[in-house]
C-alpha positions as a printed Julia matrix, in Angstrom:
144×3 Matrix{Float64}:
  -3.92  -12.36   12.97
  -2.64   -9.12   11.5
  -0.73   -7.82    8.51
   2.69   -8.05    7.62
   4.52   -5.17    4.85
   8.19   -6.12    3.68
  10.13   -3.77    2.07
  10.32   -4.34   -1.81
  13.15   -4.93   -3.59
  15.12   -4.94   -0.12
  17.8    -7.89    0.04
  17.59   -7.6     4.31
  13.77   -8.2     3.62
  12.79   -6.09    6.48
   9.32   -6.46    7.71
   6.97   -4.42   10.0
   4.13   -6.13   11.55
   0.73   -5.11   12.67
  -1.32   -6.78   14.99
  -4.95   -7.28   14.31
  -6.02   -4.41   16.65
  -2.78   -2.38   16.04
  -3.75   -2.25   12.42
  -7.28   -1.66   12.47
  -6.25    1.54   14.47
  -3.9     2.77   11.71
  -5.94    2.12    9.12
  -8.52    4.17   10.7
  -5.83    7.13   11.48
  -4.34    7.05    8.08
  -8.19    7.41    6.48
  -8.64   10.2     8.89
  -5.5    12.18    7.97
  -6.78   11.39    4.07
  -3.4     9.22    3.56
  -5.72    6.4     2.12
  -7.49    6.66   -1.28
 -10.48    4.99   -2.62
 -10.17    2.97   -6.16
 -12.32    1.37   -8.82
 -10.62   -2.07   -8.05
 -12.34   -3.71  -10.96
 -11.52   -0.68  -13.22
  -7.59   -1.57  -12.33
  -8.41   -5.09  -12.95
  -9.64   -4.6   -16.57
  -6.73   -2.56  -17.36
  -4.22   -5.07  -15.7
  -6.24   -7.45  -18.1
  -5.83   -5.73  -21.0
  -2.18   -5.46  -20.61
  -1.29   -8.83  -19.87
  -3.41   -9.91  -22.88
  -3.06   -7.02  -25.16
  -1.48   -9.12  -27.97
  -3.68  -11.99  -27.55
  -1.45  -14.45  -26.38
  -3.56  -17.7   -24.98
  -3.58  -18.16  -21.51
  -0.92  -20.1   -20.06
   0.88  -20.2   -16.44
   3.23  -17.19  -17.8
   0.07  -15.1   -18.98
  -1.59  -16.1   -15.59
   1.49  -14.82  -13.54
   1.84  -11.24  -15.56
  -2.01  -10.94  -15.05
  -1.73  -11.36  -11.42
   1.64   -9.29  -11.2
   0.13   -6.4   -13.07
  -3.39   -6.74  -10.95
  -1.06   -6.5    -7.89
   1.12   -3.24   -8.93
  -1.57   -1.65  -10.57
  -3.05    2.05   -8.99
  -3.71    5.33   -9.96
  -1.85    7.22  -12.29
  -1.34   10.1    -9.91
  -2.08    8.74   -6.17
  -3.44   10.54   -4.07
  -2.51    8.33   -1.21
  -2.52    4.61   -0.49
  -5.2     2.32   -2.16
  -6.95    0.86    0.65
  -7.54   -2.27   -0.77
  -4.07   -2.71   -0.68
  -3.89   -1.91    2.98
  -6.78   -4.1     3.73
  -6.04   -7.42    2.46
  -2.67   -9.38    2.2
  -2.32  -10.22   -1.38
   1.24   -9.41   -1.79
   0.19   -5.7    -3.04
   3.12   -3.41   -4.5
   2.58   -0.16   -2.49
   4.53    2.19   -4.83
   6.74    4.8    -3.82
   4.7     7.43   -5.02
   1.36    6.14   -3.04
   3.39    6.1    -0.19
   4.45    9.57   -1.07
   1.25   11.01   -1.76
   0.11    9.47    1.68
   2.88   11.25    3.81
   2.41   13.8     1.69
  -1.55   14.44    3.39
   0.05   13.13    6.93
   2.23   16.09    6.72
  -0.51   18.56    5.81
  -2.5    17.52    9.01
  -2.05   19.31   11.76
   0.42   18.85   13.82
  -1.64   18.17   17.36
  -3.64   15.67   15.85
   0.21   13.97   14.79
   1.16   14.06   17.94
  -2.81   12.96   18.92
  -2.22    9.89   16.87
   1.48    8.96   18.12
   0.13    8.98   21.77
  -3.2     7.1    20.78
  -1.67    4.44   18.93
   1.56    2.5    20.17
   2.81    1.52   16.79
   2.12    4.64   14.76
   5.56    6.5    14.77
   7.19    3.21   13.48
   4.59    3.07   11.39
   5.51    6.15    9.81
   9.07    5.82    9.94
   8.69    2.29    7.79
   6.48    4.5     5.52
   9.56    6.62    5.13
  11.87    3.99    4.71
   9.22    2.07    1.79
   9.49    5.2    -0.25
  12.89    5.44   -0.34
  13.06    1.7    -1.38
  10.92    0.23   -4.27
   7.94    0.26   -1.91
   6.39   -2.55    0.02
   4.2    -5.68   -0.25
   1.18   -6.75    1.89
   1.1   -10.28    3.62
């Protein structure tokens, strides 16, 4: 088992996949290099709440669909990196641009021997950061 992140928006629907192992390693790199950022997940889930429903339309499959759309783009107004529940679990998550941004952002900042520590420690970590790259110049990516 491991996680799968397609690119957004892309009509080629490219994918980059990440082993069980593989992705348990770059989760734990990207935390390190601070390119992962703790949220209120309930807090977002309120809000999503109160936008789907804000004119009190009854619950139907279409009011269902935005909630769970809105639940799955929502994040922090000015990321600071990439929620990690949204790393963590396969729920078809929209990674936005901007987290994305903000997390390359903090990769950058780090220095550069603990980079090149993390491209020879883990095998999939350049192409990692490469699809990163490639996400943010898209419309993001989704978690399977």
């Amino acid at each position: 088992m491991g996680r799968a992140y397609r690119l957004n928006g892309n009509e080629y629907s490219a994918v980059y996949f990440l082993d069980h192992f593989t992705h348990a390693a770059v989760l734990r790199a990207m935390d390190g290099f601070g390119m992962i950022q703790d949220l209120d997940v309930l807090r977002l889930a309120e809000t999503a709440f109160d936008s789907a429903f804000r004119e009190g339309r009854p619950v139907d499959d279409s009011a269902t669909k935005a909630l769970v759309e809105a639940l799955r783009e929502a994040g922090a107004a000015e990321p600071a990196g990439i929620p990690r529940h949204k790393l963590s679990t396969g729920e078809g998550w929209l990674i936005t641009p901007r987290e994305i941004t903000a997390a390359l952002n903090a990769y950058q900042q780090a220095p550069r021997d603990e980079r090149a520590a993390a491209v020879a420690r883990i095998d999939d970590w350049g192409g990692w950061i490469d699809f990163l790259h490639t996400a943010g110049d898209f419309l993001g990516l989704r978690s399977h």
